[in-house]
N, C-alpha and C positions, 0 to 999 in steps of 0.2 A: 504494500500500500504506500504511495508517493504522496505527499502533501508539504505545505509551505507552513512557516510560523503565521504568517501574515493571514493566510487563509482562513486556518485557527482563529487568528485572534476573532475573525467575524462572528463566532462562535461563543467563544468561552473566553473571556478575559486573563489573559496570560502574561499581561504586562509586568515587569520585573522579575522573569522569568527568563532564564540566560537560555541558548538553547540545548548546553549540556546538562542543566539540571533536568530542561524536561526531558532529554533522552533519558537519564535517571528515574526518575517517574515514570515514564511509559514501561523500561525495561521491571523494575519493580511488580510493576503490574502485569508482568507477565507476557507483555507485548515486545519479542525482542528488535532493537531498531538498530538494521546495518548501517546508514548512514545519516549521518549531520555534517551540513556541505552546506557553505556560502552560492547563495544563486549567482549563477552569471560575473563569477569574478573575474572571468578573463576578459569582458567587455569593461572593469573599471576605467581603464584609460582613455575609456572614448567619452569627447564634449558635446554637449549639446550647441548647435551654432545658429545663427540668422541669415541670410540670404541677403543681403543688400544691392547687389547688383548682380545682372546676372545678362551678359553680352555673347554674340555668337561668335567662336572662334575663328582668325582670320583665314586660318589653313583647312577648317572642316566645316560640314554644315554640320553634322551631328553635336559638335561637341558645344560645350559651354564657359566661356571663362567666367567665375562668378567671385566675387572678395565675400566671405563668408566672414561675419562679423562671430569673436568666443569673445567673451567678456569687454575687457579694454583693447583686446588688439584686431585686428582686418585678415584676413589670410587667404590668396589667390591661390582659386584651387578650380581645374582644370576638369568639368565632367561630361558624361555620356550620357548619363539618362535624359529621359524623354521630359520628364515630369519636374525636371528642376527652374524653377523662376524666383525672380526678385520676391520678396515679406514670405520664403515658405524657411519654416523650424526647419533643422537636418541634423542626423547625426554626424559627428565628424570624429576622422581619426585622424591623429596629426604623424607628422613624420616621426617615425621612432616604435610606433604600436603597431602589436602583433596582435592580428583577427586569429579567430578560428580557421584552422587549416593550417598554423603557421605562415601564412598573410604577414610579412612583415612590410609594414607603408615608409616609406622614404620621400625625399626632396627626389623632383621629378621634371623633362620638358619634354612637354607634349606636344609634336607636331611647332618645335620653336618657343610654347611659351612655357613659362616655369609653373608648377605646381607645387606645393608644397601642405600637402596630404591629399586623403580623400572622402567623398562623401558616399556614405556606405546604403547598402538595400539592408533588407530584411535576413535575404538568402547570406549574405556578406559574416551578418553578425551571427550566423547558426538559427535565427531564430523561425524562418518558415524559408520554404523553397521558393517564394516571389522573386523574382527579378527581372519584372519589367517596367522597374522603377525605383529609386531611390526611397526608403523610408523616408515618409510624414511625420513631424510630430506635431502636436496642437500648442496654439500657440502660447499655453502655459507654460508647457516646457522651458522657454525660455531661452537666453545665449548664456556661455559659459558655466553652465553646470555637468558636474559628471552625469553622466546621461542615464546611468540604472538608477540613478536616484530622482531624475528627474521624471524618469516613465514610473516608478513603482516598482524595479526589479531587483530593488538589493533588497534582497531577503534568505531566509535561510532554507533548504530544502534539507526532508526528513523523510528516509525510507524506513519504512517499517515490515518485517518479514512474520507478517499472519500465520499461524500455527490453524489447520482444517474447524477443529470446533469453533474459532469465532470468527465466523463470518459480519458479526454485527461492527467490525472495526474495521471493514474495507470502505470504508467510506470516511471523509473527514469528520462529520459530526458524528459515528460511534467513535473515534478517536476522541473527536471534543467531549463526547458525552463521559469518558474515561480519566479528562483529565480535569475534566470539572469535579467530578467525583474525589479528586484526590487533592487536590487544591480546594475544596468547600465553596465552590465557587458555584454559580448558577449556569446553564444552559440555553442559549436564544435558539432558536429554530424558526426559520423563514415561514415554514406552514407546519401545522400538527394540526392535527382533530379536524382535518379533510375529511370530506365524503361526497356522492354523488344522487343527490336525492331525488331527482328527478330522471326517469329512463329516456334515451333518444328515439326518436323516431325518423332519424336520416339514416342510421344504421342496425345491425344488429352483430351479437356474437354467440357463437357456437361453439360448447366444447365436448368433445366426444366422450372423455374420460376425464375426471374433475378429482382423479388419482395423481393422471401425470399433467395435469394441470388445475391446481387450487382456485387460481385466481387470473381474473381477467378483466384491466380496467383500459376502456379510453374514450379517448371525447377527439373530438371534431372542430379544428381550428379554421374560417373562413378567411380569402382575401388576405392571404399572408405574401410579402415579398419577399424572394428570398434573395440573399446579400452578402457581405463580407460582416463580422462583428464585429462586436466596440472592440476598442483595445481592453480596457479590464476584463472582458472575456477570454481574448485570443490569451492574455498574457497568465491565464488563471491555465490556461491549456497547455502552454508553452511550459510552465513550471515543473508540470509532470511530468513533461516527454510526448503529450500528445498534439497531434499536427492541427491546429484550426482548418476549416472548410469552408463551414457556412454558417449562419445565423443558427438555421436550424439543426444541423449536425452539430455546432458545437454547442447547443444549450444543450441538445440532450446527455453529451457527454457531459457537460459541466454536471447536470443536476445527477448523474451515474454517478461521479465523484464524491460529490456534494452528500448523497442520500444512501448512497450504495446499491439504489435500485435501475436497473439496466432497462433503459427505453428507447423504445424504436418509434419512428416518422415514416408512414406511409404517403405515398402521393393519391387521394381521396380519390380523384377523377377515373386513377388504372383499376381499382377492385373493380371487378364484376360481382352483380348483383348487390351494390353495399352490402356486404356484409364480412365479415369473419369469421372463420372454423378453423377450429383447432383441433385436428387428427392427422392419421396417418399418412403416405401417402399412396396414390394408388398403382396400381401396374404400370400403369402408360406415364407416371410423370414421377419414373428414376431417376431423371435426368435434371437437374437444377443448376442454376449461372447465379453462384452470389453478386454481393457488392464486390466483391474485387477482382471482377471478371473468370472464376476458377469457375469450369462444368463441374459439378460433383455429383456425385454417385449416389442416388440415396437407396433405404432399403426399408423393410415393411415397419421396424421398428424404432424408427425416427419420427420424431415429434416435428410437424409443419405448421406454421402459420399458413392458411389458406384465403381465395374469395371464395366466390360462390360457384369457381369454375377451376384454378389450379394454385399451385403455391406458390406464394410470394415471400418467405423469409424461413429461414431454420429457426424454429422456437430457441430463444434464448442467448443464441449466438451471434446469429448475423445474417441479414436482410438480404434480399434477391435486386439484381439489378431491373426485374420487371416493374416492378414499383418503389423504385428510389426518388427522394428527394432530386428532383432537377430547377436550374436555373427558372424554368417555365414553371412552374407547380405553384397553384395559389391555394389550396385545400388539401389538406394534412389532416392526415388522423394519427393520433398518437396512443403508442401502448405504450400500457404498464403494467406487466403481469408477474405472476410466479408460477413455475416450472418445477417439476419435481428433480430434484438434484442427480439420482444418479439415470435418469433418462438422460440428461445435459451433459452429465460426464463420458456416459459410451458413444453418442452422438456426435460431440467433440474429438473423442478417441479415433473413431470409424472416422470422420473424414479428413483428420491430421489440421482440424481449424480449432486455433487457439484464439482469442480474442480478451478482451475486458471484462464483456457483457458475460462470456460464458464461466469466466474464471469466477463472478461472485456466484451466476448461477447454480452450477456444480455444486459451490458449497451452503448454499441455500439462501435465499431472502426474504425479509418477513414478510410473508403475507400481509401483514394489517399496514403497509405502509409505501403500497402500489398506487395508492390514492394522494396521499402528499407529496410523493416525486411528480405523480402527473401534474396535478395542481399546479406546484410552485415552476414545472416547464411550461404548462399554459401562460402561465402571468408573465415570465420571461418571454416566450415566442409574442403575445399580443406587445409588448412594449419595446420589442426589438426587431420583431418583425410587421409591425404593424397591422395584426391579425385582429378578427372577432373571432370569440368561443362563446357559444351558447353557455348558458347556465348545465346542462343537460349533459347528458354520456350514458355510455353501458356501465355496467359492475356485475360480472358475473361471477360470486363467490360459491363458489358448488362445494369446494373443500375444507371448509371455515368448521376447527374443530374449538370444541371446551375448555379456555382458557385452565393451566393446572394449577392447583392448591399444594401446596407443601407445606408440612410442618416441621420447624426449627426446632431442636432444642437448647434453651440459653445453656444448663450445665452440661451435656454433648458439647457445644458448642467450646467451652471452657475448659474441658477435660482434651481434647484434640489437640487445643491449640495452647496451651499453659498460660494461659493470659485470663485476668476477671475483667469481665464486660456485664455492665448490667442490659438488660432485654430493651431499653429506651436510645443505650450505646449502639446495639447492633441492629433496631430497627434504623438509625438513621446512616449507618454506613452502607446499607444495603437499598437505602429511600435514594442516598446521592446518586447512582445510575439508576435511578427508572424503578427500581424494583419494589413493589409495590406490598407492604408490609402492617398485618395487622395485629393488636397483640391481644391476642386470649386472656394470658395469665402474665405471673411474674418470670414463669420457665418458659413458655411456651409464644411462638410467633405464628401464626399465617401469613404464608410468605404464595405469592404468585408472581412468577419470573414475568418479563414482557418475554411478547413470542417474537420480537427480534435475540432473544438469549436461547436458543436450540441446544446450548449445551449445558444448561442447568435444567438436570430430571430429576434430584433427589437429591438428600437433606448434604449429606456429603459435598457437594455441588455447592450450594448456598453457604456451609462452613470454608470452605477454600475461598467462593468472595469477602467473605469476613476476613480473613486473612492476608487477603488481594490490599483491600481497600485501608483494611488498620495500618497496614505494612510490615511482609518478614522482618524487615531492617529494625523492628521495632518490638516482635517477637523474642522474647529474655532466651539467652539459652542454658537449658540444663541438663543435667546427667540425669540417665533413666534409672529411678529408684531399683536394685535389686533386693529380694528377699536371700538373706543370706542362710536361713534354715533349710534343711533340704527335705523336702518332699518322699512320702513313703520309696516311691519307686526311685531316685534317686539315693535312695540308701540301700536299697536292693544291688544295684549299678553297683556302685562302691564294695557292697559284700563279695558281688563276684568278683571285680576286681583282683579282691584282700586273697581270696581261695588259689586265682590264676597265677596270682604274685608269690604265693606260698609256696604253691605245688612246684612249679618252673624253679625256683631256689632250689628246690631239690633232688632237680631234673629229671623234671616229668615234660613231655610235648605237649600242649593243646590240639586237642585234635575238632574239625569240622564238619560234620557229618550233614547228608541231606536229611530233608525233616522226611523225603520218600523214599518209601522200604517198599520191600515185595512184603507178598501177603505169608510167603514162607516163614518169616521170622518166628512166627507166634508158636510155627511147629518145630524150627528149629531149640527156640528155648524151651519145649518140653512143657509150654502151657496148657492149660486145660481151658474149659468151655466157661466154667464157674470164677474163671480169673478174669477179671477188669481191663486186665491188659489182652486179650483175647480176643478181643472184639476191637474192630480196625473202624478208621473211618475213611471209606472208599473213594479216588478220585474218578467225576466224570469222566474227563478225557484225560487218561494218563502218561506222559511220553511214553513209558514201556510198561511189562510186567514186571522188571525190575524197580519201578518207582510207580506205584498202581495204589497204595496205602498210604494214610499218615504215620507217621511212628508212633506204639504208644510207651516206647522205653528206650534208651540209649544204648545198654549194653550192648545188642547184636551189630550196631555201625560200628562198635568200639573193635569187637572181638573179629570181625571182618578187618579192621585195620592191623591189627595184632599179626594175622594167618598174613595179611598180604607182607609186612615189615620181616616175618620168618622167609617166608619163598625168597626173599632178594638177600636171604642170607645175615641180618640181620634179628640177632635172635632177644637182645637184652634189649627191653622196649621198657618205656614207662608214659602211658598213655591218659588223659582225660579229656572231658568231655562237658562243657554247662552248655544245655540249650535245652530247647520246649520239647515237650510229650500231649498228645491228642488223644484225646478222650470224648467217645460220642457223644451225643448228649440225647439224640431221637432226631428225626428226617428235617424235618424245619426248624432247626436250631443250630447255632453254630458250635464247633466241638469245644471242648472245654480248653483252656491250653496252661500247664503246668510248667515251672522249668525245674528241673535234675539236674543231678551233678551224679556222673558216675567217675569212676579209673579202673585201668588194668593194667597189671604190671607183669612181665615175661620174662627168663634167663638168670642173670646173675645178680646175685643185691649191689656188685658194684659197676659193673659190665668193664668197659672199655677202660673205664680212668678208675682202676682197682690202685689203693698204694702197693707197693713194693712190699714184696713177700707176706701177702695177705691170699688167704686160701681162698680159691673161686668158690660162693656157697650159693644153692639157688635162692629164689625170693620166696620165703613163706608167709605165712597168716599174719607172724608179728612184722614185717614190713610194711603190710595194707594198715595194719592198727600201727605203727610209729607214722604215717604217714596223717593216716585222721587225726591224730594225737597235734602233732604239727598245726595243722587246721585249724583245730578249736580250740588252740591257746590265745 
């Protein structure tokens, strides 16, 4: 998202407000901002100057010798354009400045006479691709003033890199609405509390599916001329990186910016049958020529702007050149709709068109606020472009759902974030954006998000703007209390531990066994049917017959490790064992699960690391009892 301080300031009062603090603030908030960049500082050097004379050169007809009055001094400067005469403002660059392009201007003789700078276009200074004439200025402008200062252009430019959930801050006033919130400061808004109360009768509209499209507003501007724009438009366009056009292309972009809501200018006269529809498209009209001359391919599951006969624009994205704004076009009908986001996204995907309109689309736009982007471009187009609009429009809201209720809680609230906030504190941090809060009790808030905030669903949501708005930076930080007593099962932990740590001192191995046994076991230990351990608990799907049971005793994995440790020739073993044993419990119950400790011990009571001339003796009973003995001390 691209915006100026100056812009802002129409907004939200930001005065004494450097522009790195607000990066601070924004970033804070969660909005992180790649750039803070003086507008237009490579044009510092250039003067605003006056025309005083302006005679035809003796060697050309084209050209102009003119003494260009900057402040106290005169300067004979040699030009080409058409449009240059005696009393007109101009920019000037003097010898020594470097334009964009690396344009460096020098002392010069043209055709014989000397120059000494030049008078610059539009295209000259980067600011639009005109050049078929020298920039105008009005004649406020003045002589000898630095010339950004004199149009409005020193200001400061602020990109801001939007994270998917908030689309409500693609626009400058959800920016201003963000940083009024944090500053305590108030909110102007050009239009709010729009609407259409009267239905037209020059047109109508149609929407197929009121799924993949919510909302659809427009009205009918008459007798509009269309033109170049004031300069505080073009230069409000220019700020962003976007190219002016026309009156009416660039207001709608303006109020796109402005409002975050993407609207389109049809030429009135091209629909067939007044009307609009909004669905698919059909077999025979694959084929579509945007505004920027590309054939595209469409397919059954793209969303069209249509008349009453074929399609005129890609919902959301970008208009057809069948019914574009042209020079001749005196009757405009203007949308302002919403679109279901990921219809905009594949749509976009599928024909490799990126745009403005479609970048907020995709991520969603509120519904309830289709009507005051239109409005506030209506009152723009009749004042700029000298239009009439009826009182009157369509509004077809088919997808208008039940604003949602949340409930806050103040000690939830207080417990998340370690901070005390009484419930009057955090009604009003949550009042400063919009958000609309009522309070029950002493604990408790009713809280309804505005539905430009899509991404507050749940209480959690509403605690993180609490957080947003108080400021992390102002969030204490602390160490998270431990309970240093330890809990039954962690003294369990520790016993095993103390056993594994005991036995290994006096080297024994741990051994791992799987919890799946064959079903053999039970008849290998010589069990009976009246034993507890007898009765297995069967696996569904078992990798093999060899792991087909749960275990319900350790020994037979131990005594299986023992036989295998002998065969490799390895005969003095000292083996245990701590893990779980399964015990049915009946068909819909899960098995009981116990943990054991068993050992076995095999060969020689000293095996391998016998001392010196100590007789090899085997391991009897009293080893297994000096070993438990060890244990339970």
């Amino acid at each position: 998202m691209k915006l100026t301080l100056d812009w802002l300031q129409n907004y939200v009062d930001i005065s004494g407000v450097t522009p790195l603090e607000l990066a601070d603030h924004l970033t804070m908030l969660g909005l992180e901002v790649d750039a803070v960049t003086p507008l237009y500082e490579e044009l510092s050097p250039l003067k605003t100057g006056l025309v005083v004379a302006a005679e035809r050169h003796p060697d050309a007809d084209k050209l102009t010798v003119c003494q260009v009055q900057i402040g106290d001094t005169t300067h004979q400067i040699v030009c080409g354009a058409p449009n240059v005469r005696k009393d007109l403002n101009v920019v000037v660059a003097l010898p020594g400045t470097v334009l964009p392009g690396d344009m460096k201007i020098g002392k010069s003789k043209i055709r014989g006479v000397e120059s000494f700078g030049m008078i610059c276009s539009e295209r000259e200074l980067g600011l639009s691709t005109a050049h078929d004439g020298i920039m105008e200025l009005p004649a406020e402008a003045g002589h000898g003033q630095a010339f950004i200062r004199a149009m409005g252009l020193a200001d400061t430019f602020v990109e801001v890199d939007l994270t998917p959930n908030r689309p409500d801050c693609a626009s400058v006033i959800g920016v201003a609405r963000e940083v009024a919130g944090v500053l305590k400061k108030e909110i102007t808004l050009p239009v709010s509390g729009a609407e259409i109360k009267t239905t037209s009768n020059e047109f109508s509209v149609e929407i197929e599916s009121s799924d993949l499209c919510p909302r659809y507003s427009a009205r009918l501007i008459k007798n509009v001329k269309i033109g170049p724009s004031p300069w505080w438009l073009r230069k409000r366009l220019l700020s962003v990186g976007m190219r002016p056009i026309s009156n009416i292309v660039d207001i709608t972009n303006f109020v796109m910016m402005e409002y975050g809501q993407p609207l389109h200018a049809f030429d009135f006269d091209t629909l067939a049958g007044r009307k609009i529809v909004v669905r698919a498209p059909r077999e025979n009209e694959m084929n579509f020529t945007t505004l920027d001359g590309s054939k595209r391919q469409l397919d059954g599951e793209m969303m069209m702007i249509c008349d009453g006969e074929k399609p005129i624009a890609v919902a959301g994205i970008m208009g057809g050149q069948n019914s574009e704004v042209s020079d001749t076009t005196t009757n405009i009908l203007l949308e302002s709709a919403c679109f279901n986001p990921v219809s905009i996204r594949k749509t976009a995907r599928k024909l490799n068109l990126a745009s403005e309109a479609s970048y907020r689309m995709e991520r969603g736009v509120d519904p309830n606020g289709t009507i005051n982007a239109l409005n506030r471009a209506v009152e723009l187009i009749c004042e700029l472009g000298g239009g009439y609009a009826p009182d009157d429009g369509v509004d077809n809201y088919g997808g208008k759902k039940e604003p949602l209720t949340l409930t806050l809680r103040v000690e939830r609230t207080k417990s998340l974030l370690g901070i005390d906030l009484t419930v009057l504190e955090i009604a009003a941090l949550l009042q400063s954006i919009g958000i609309r809060c009522i309070i029950k009790d002493q604990d408790t808030l009713l809280v309804s998000p505005p539905s430009f905030r899509v991404d507050i669903e749940r209480e959690a949501d509403l605690i993180e703007e609490v957080a947003r708005l108080y400021g992390y930076n102002r969030i204490p930080t602390s160490l998270p209390k431990v309970d240093l007593s330890y809990p039954e099962q962690d003294k369990r932990r520790l016993r095993r531990l103390a056993i594994a740590d005991r036995l290994t001192s006096i080297g024994f191995t741990e051994a791992i066994n799987y919890s799946f046994v064959s079903d053999k076991h039970s008849e290998m230990m010589d069990l009976t049917e009246s034993d507890d351990r007898f009765k297995t608990v069967r696996l569904l799907n078992p990798l093999s017959e060899e792991q087909s049971v749960l275990r319900t005793m350790l020994l037979p994995g131990l005594l299986e490790n023992v036989r295998r440790n002998i065969n490799f020739q390895k005969t003095d073993v000292k083996l245990f064992e701590i893990g779980k044993v399964f015990k049915p419990q009946g068909e819909n119950t899960q098995p009981l699960e116990t943990t054991r400790f068993t050992g076995a011990m095999s060969g020689t009571r000293y095996g391998e690391s016998a001392p010196l001339y100590f007789k090899p003796e085997p391991v009897d009973i009293f080893d297994v009892k000096g070993a438990v003995e060890f244990i339970c001390r």
